[in-house]
C-alpha positions as CSV (number, residue, x, y, z in Angstrom):
1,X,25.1,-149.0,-29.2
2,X,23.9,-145.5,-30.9
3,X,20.9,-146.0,-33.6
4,X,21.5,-144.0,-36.9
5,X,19.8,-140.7,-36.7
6,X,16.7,-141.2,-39.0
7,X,17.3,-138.6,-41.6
8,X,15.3,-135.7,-41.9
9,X,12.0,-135.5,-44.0
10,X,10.5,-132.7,-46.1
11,X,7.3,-133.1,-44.5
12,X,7.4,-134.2,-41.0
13,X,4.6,-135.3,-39.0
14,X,2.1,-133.1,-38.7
15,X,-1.5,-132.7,-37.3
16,X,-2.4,-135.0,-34.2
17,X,-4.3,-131.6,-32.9
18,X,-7.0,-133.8,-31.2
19,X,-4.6,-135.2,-28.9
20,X,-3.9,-131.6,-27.3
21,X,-4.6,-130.3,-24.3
22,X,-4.9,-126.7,-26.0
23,X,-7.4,-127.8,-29.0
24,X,-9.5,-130.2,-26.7
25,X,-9.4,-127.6,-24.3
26,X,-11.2,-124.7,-27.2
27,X,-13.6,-127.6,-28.6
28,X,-15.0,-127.6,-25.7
29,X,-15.3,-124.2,-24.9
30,X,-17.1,-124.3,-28.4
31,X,-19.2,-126.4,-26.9
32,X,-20.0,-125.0,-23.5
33,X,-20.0,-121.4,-25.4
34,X,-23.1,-122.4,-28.1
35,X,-24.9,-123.9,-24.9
36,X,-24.4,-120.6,-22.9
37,X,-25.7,-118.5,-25.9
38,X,-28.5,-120.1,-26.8
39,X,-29.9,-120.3,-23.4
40,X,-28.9,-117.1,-21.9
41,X,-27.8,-114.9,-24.9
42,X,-30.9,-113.0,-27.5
43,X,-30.1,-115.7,-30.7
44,X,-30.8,-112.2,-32.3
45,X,-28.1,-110.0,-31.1
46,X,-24.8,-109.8,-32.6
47,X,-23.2,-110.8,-29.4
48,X,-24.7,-114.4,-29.6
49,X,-22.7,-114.4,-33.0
50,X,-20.0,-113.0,-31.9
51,X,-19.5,-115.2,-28.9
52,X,-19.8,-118.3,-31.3
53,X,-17.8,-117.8,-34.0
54,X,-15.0,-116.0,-31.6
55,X,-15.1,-120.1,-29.5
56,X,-15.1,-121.6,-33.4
57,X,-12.1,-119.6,-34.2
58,X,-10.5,-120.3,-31.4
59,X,-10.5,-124.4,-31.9
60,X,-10.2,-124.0,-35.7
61,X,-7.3,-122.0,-36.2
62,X,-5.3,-124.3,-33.3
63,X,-6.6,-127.1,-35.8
64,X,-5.8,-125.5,-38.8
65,X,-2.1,-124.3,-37.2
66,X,-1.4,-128.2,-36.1
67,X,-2.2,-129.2,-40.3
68,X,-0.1,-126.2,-42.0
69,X,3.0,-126.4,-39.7
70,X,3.6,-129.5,-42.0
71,X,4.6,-126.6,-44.9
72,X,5.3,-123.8,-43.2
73,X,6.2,-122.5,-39.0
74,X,5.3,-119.0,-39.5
75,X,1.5,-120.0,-40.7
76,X,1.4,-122.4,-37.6
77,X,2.4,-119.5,-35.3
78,X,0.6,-117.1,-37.6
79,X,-2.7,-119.1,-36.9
80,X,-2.0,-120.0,-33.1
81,X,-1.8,-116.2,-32.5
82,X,-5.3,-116.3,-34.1
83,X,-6.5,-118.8,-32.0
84,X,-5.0,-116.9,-29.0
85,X,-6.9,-113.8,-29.9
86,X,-10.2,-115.3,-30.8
87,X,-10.4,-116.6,-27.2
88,X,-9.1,-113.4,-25.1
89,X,-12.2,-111.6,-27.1
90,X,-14.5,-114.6,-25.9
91,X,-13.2,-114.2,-22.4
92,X,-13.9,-110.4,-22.6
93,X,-17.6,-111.7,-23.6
94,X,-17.7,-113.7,-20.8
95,X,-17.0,-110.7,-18.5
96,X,-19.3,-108.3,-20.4
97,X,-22.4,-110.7,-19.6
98,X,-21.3,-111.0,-15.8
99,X,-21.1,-107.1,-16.0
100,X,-23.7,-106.0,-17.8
101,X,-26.4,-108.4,-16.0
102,X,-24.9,-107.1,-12.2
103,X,-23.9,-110.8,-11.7
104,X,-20.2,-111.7,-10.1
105,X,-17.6,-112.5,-11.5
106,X,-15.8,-115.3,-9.0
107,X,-12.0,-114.8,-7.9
108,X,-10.4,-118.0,-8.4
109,X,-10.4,-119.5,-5.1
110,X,-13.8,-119.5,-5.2
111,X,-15.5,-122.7,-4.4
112,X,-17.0,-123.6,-6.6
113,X,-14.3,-123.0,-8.9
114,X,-12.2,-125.0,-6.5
115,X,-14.4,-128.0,-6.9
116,X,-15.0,-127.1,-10.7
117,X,-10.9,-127.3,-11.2
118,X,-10.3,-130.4,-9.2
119,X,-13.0,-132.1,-11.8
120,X,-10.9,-131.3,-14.9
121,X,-13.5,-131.8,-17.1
122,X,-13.8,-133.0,-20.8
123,X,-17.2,-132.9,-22.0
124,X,-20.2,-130.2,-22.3
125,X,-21.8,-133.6,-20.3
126,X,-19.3,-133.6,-17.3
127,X,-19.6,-129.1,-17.4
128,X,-23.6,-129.4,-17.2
129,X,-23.4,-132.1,-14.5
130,X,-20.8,-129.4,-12.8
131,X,-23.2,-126.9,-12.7
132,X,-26.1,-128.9,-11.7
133,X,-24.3,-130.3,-8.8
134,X,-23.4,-126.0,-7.7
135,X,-26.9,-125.6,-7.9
136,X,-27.7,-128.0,-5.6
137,X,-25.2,-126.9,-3.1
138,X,-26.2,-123.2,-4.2
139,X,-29.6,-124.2,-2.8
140,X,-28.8,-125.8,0.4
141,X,-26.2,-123.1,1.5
142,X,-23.7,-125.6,2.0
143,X,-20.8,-122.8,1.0
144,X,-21.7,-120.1,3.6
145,X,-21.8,-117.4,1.1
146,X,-24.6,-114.3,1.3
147,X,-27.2,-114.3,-1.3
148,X,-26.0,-112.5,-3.9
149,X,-28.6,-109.2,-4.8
150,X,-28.8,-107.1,-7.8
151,X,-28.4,-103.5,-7.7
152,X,-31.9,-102.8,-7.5
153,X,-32.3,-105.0,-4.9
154,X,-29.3,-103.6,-3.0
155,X,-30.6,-100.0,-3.0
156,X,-33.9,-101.3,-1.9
157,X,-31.8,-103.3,1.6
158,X,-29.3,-100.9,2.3
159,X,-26.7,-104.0,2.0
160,X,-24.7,-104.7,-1.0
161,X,-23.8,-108.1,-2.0
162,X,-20.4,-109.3,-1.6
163,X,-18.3,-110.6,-4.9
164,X,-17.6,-114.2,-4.0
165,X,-21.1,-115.2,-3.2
166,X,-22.2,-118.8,-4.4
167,X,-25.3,-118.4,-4.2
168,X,-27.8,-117.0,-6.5
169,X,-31.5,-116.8,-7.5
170,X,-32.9,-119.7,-9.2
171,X,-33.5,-118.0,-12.1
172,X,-29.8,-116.7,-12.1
173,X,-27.1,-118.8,-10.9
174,X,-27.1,-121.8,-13.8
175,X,-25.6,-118.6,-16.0
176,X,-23.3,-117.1,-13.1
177,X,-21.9,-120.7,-12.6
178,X,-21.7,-121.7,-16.7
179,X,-19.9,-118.0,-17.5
180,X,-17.7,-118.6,-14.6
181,X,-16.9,-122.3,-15.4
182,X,-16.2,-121.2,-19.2
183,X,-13.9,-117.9,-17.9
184,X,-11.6,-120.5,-15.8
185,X,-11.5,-122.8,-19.0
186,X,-10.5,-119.9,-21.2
187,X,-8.2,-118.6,-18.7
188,X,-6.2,-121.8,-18.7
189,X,-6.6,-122.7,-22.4
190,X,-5.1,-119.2,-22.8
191,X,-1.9,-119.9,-20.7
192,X,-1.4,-123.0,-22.7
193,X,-1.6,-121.9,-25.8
194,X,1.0,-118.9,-24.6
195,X,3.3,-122.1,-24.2
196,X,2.6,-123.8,-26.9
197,X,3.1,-120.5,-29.2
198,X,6.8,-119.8,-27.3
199,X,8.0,-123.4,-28.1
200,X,6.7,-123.0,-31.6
201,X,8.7,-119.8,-32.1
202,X,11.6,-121.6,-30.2
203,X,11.9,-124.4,-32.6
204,X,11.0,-121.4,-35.8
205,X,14.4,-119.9,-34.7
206,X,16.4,-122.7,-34.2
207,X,15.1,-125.0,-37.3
208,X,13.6,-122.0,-39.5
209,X,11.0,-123.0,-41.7
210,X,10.3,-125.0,-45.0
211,X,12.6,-123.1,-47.2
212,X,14.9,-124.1,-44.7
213,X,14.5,-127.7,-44.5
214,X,14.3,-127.5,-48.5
215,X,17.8,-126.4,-48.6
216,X,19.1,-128.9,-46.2
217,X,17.6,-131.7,-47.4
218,X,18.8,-130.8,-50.9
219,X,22.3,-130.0,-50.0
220,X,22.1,-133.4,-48.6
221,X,21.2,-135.3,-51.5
222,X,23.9,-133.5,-53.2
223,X,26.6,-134.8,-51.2
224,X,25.4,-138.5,-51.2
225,X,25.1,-138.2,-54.9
């Protein structure tokens, strides 16, 4: 026996954003990203800023899209875009720090990324305890990685540090491992908004918009009228 199809609604449900992966995914790489800044970022340059509000944009717009689609599809795809952008600049940030402070940027079978991954974290909580527990194995060597050098230190050797080192100074690694942990969590929060903005402009060109519905719904009433 076939239910009646529930007929269709003007505004349809809308919001529910804290139950996706994608927003909890950039709330808390707002999170981790204020953390990272104000410890290892000059609270007086505009990066620290720009890092910041780039993480804020990128968990407010995905909000912001999830309330609007109610009205209108092209200002929830409009704003996801957004969202999408805000983040890729954070994940140059990210990159720019490693960079500019000769510090390595880990490939993604790394490790400790390995281990980070498998944790599938939630919280800034369960990220700090994540990068407490690499120290700790940073310290004791357990990875069989070279101690990474800076340049200066490399010239002075002769030997140059290899890019997948785990280890790291004292003073350096909590800020290697943190900018790494937060590139593999924008990396992936990235690829999933990339699907959620394709299904979005799947059911935009199938469904149209507001104006859309409008007219059906009306025509409708029409004809039971």
């Amino acid at each position: 026996m076939t239910t009646p199809q529930e007929p269709e609604k003007l505004i349809p449900k809308h919001g529910g954003y804290e139950n996706t992966k994608t927003w909890q995914l950039a709330d808390m790489i707002y999170d981790v990203t204020v953390r990272f800044c104000d410890k290892y970022v000059d609270q007086r340059s505009r990066t620290h800023d720009q890092m910041v509000q780039a993480a804020r944009s990128g968990c407010q717009n995905l909000q912001e899209s999830s309330v609007d689609s109610a009205v209108s599809r092209k200002i929830e795809l409009k704003l996801t875009g957004i969202a999408k952008g805000s983040l890729e600049e954070l994940r140059r940030d990210y990159k720019k720090f490693l960079k500019h402070h000769d510090l390595p940027e880990w490939p993604p079978n790394h490790p400790a990324l390995t281990r980070f991954k498998a944790l599938r974290c939630a919280t800034l909580e369960q990220f700090r305890a994540w990068v407490a527990k690499e120290m700790r194995i940073a310290q004791e060597n357990t990875d069989n990685h070279e101690q990474p050098r800076t340049k200066n230190e490399e010239h002075s050797s002769g030997v140059r540090a290899g890019p997948c080192s785990s280890v790291c100074s004292p003073t350096a690694f909590p800020s290697v491992c943190a900018a790494n942990g937060a590139l593999s969590l924008l990396n992936l929060c990235s690829h999933l908004i990339g699907r959620q903005m394709q299904a979005q402009a799947d059911a935009f060109e199938k469904e149209g918009g507001f104006t859309e519905r409008l007219y059906r719904i009306r025509s409708e009433r029409r004809k039971q009228a």
